[in-house]
Structures are given as structure tokens and as C-alpha cells.
C-alpha positions in Angstrom: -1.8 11.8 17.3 -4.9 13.4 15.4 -6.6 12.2 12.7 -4.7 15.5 10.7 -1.6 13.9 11.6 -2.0 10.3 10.4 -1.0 9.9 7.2 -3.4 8.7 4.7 -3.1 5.0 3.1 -1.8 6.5 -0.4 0.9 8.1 1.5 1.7 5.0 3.9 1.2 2.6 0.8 4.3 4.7 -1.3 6.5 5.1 1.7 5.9 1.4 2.3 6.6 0.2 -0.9 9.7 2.4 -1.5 11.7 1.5 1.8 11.1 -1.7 0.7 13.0 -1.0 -2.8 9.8 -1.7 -5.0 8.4 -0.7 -7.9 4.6 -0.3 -8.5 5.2 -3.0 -10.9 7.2 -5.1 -8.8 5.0 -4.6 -5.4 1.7 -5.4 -7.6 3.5 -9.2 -8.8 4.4 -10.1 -5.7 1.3 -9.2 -4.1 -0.7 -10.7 -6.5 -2.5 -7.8 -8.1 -2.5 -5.1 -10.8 -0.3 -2.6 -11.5 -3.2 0.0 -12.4 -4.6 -1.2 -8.3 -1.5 -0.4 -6.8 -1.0 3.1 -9.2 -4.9 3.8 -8.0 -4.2 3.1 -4.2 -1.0 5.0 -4.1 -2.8 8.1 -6.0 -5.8 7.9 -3.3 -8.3 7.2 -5.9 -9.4 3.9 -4.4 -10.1 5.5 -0.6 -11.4 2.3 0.4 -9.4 -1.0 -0.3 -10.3 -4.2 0.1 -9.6 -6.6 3.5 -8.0 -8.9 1.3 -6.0 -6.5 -0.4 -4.5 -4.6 2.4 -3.5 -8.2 3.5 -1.9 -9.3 0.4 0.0 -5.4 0.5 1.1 -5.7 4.0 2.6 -9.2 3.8 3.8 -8.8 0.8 5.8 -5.7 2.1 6.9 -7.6 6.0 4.6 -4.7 7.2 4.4 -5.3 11.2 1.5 -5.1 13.0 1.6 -1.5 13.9 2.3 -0.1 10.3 
């Protein structure tokens, strides 16, 4: 797969979040943040998240290793 066919982290963030049943509102309490973080990260205005907060996003959402 290509770089052209990855899907960027705004795009994997939302589908993430919405198989998961979760609101912006209700991904950003459990996780621990903002709501305006996760609204900026799921628009792909913050292009570069934090370590920490790709780690509080993916266990929050039971993301496996792969995703």
C-alpha cells in the first residue's frame, strides 16, 4: 500500500471513533482530553499529535496494534 492509499490520522481518528459508537464529546472524556483536541485532530488541523495522545486515543478506543 502507498503512502496515497493510507488514510490519513483525521480520517482513521473518525472512523475509529464512530465504529466505536462515540461522540467527539464522549471519545475526548474518556480519553482524558478536550473536545476542541479531538474536533482539531479529526479535521487534520493538528497534523502532528502528541505520543501521549495517540496513546490515550487508541486505548481509549481498544485500537489493536495494527490500527
Amino acid at each position: 500500500m502507498s503512502a496515497v492509499d493510507t488514510p490519513d490520522f483525521a480520517s482513521l481518528l473518525r472512523r475509529y471513533r464512530r465504529r466505536s459508537g462515540l461522540t467527539q464529546e464522549e471519545l475526548a472524556e474518556r480519553a482524558g482530553l478536550s473536545v476542541a483536541s479531538v474536533s482539531l485532530l479529526e479535521r487534520g488541523i493538528t497534523l502532528a499529535p502528541q505520543r501521549a495522545t495517540v496513546s490515550l486515543l487508541s486505548e481509549t478506543l481498544a485500537l489493536t496494534p495494527d490500527e
